[in-house]
N, C-alpha and C positions, 0 to 999 in steps of 0.2 A: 515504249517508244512512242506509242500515238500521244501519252499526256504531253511527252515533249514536244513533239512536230505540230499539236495544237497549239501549245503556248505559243513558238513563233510564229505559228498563221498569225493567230491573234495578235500578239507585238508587233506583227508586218500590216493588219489591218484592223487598226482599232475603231470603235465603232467612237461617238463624243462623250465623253464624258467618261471615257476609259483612262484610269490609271498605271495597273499592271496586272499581270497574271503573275499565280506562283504555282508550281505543278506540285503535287504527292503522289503517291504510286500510282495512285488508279483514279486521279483526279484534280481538279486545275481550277484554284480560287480566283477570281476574276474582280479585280477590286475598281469601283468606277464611283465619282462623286456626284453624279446629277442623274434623276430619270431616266432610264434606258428603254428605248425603243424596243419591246422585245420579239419584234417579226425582222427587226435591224440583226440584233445579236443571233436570231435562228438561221436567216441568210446566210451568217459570217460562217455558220457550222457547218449549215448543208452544201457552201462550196467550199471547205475544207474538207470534209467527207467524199465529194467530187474527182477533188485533185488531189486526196491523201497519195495516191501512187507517186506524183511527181511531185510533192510536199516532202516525202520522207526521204528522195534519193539526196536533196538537196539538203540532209539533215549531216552534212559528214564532217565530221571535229578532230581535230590533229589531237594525238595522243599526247599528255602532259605526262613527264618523267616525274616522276617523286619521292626521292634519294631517303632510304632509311637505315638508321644506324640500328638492327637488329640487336646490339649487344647491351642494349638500352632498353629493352623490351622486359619489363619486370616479371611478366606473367610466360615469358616462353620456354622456362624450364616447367612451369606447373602445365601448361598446354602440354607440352613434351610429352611429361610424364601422363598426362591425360589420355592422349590420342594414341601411345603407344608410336611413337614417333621420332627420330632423333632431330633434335635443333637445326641442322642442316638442309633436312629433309622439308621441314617446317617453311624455313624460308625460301629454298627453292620454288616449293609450290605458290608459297604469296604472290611471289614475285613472276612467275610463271602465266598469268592471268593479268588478262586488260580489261579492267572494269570499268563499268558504265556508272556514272553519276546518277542515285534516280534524283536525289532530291538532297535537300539544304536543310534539315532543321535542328530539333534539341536543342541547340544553343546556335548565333551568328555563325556561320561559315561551316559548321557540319556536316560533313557530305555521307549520306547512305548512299555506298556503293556497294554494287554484286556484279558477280554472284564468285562467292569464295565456291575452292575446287570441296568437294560434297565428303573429301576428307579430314581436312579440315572445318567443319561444320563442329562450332560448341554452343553449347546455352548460355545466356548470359551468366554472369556472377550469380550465387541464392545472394549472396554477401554483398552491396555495391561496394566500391573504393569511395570512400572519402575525396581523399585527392585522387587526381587524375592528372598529369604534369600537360601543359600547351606541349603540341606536335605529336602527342602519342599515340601510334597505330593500332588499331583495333579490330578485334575481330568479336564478331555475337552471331551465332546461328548463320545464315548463310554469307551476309556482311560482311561489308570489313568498311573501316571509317578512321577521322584525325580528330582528336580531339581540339578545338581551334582556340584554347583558351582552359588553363587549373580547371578544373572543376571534378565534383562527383561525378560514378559512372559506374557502369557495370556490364562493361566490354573487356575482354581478356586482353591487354597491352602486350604487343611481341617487338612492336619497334617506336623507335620516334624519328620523326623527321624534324629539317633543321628551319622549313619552309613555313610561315603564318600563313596560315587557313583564313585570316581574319584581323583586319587591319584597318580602325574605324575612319584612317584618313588616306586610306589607300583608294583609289576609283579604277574600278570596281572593291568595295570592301572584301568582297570573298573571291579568294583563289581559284575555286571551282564552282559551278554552277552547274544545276540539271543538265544532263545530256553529255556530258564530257567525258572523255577519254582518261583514262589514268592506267598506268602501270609503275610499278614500285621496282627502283630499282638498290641492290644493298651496298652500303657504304660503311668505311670501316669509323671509329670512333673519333680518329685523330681529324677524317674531314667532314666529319659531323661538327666537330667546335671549330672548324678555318670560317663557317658560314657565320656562327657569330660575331 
């Protein structure tokens, strides 16, 4: 939570020649095109450090719904079988849990979110997938994520949603960003394809 409530300090006071920030779990790249003052930029910290208490209350984000057609999920009979688990059981728990967005990477609009419930906890694939279909939910060790776009991977897919993660003429191009709220909710097949 502090990388995130930094990033908006900073977003809300940029010093000149500030670009953007982009947070990772435990750290916030700060991208700026001209000399930086750097007793300017220590200022911006030490009164965010200051006012961190009244920074973070003001950090509160409406939970995003994000409808998954579970029956779609290639990997949620081998999770199943894995976890010792019934499919059921499986999705309850996903879906059970409001996860926090830490960060965006791997590819445009990929969100690591956590923290999956500690029974659901797998390792990723030894094997990656080749393909990986746009929308598919995932889970790897304590995570769980969308993939925003085909690609290789090597996250156990139990569902897909029918929402673009990533949309290069959408503004904002990505659906979710650090900090945000998500919870998953299950939907059956027939209005998984109505979103089509």
């Amino acid at each position: 939570m502090h990388v995130i409530a930094l990033k908006a300090y900073t977003d809300a006071h940029p010093f000149e020649g500030f670009i953007e920030s982009v947070p990772a779990y435990s750290s916030l790249t700060i991208y700026f095109n001209k000399e930086v003052n750097k007793d300017e930029v220590i200022n911006i910290i030490k009164t965010y450090n200051s006012q961190q208490s009244t920074v973070n209350k003001k950090q509160h984000t409406d939970t995003k719904i994000i409808p998954v057609c579970y029956e779609l999920g290639e990997d949620l009979a081998s999770v199943a079988t894995t976890l010792k688990l019934d499919q059921e059981k499986i999705i309850s728990m996903h879906c059970s849990e409001t996860y926090r967005v830490y960060m965006i990477g791997f590819t445009p609009g990929f969100p690591y979110m956590g923290s999956v419930s500690e029974a659901l906890g797998m390792p990723r694939k030894k094997i990656p997938s080749l393909h990986i279909e746009v929308g598919s939910v995932a889970i790897a060790g304590k995570q769980t994520g969308i993939y925003p776009k085909n690609s290789p991977g090597g996250w156990h897919v139990i569902g897909k949603t029918p929402l673009k993660m990533y949309e290069k003429k959408r503004i904002p191009a990505c659906f979710l960003k650090a900090g945000d709220l998500v919870k998953f909710k299950p939907i059956s097949k027939e209005a998984f394809y109505q979103y089509q």
